[in-house]
Structure formats: C-alpha cells, structure tokens
N, C-alpha and C positions, 0 to 999 in steps of 0.2 A: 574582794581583793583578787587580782588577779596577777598571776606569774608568767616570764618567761623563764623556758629554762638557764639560760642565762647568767637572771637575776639570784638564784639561790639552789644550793642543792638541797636545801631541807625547810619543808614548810607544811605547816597543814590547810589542805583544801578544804574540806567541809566535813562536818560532824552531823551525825543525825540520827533519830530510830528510825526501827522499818517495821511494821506489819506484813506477818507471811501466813498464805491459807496452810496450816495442818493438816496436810491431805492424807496423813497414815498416825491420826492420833491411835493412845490408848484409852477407847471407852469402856473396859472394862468394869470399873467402877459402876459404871452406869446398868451392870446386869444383878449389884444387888437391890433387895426391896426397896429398903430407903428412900432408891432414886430414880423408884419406876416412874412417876409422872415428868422427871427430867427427861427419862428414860425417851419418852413417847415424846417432848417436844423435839427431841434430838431426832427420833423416828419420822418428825414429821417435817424437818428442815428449818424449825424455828430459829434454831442456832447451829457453827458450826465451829470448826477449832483453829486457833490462831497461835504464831508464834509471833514473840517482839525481840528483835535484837538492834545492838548500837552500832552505826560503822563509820568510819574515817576513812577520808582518802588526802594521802600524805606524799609529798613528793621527798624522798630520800635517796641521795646521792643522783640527781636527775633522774630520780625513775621513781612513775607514779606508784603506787602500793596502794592495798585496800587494807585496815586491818577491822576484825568485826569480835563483836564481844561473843560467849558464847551462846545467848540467846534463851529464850526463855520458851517452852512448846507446849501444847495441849489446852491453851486456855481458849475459856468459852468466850465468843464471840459477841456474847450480848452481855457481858460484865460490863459493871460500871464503868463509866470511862475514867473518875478516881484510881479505879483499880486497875486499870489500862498504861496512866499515868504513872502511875506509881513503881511499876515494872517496869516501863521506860527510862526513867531516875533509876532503880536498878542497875536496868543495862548498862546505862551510861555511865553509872562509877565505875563499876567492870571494865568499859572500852577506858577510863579515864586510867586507871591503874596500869592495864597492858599499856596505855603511851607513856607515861611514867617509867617505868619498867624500860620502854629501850630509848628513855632519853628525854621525852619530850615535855618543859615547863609548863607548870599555869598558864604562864603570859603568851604561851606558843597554841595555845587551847582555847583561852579564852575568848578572839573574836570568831571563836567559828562554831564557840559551844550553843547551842539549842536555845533559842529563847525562854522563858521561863522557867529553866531547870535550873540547878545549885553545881557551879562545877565545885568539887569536892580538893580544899586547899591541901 
C-alpha cells in the first residue's frame, strides 16, 4: 500500500526483522574449558555473531519515523534457523508492544506484520 502525504498523517509502512553482523561480541564464555572446541571453530571463522532486531517505519503526523525493538546481540551465526526464528517472534512482540504503547491497533499492524509470524492480540 502505498501513501501520499496527503492522504494520512498516520500509517504504518512496513514491519520486518533485520540480521546485523556483531562486530564487538562478548566471547568470553568461550575461554572456559567447556567450550574449547567452539572455542577453536570460532578461531577458525566457522561462525560468527549476529544480532536480530524488529523495525517499523511509520508515518506520524506527516513525518516518516523509524521505530526498532531493542534487539537481541551476540548470537552464533550457525544456530538453528528455528532458533534464528524464534528471536525474530521475540523481536517482533517487543516492536509490537512499543507501537501499542504510543497508539497504534492490531488492525493498523496487521497488513504490514511479517508473514508467518503471530501478531500478538
């Protein structure tokens, strides 16, 4: 759906997760025993770290707005993609509660929410 400014001062443009490379995780973890052979594929570039967060871009009172959940950091890159997913639904209740919070419906959410996620009634 597309908008002129015009037509509305309040709409939601699109919803969606992001994937970001974690370029200053904490591997810490990874220097006990435990998780010396994670230790070593991490050493060796087999994995790397990733954050996921939800964002919106919302047009209120004619002026575009970004709003973003606050994100989720330090995960390993070669997790499941169940588990990838699942933090994504995370996010997105998070981004779903902040639009809540300064106003915005279900029914105002709804065509823009994520295909196979649950928007959260």
């Amino acid at each position: 759906m597309q908008y002129r400014m015009s037509d509305t001062a309040r709409a939601v443009l699109n919803i969606e997760t992001r994937e970001h490379l974690d370029d200053t995780p904490d591997v810490s973890y990874l220097d006990q025993e435990e998780f010396a052979d994670r230790r070593d594929d991490y050493r060796r570039g087999d994995f790397h770290f990733i954050g996921i967060d939800a964002r919106a871009e919302l047009i209120v009172d004619h002026v575009t707005q970004e709003i973003v959940s606050g994100g989720l950091w330090g995960i390993e890159s070669d997790s499941g993609e169940d588990h990838l997913r699942e933090i994504a639904g995370e996010e997105l209740a998070s981004l779903a509660s902040i639009l809540r919070t300064l106003g915005f419906t279900a029914d105002e959410l709804r065509d823009q929410w994520p295909e196979g996620f649950t928007l959260p009634e």
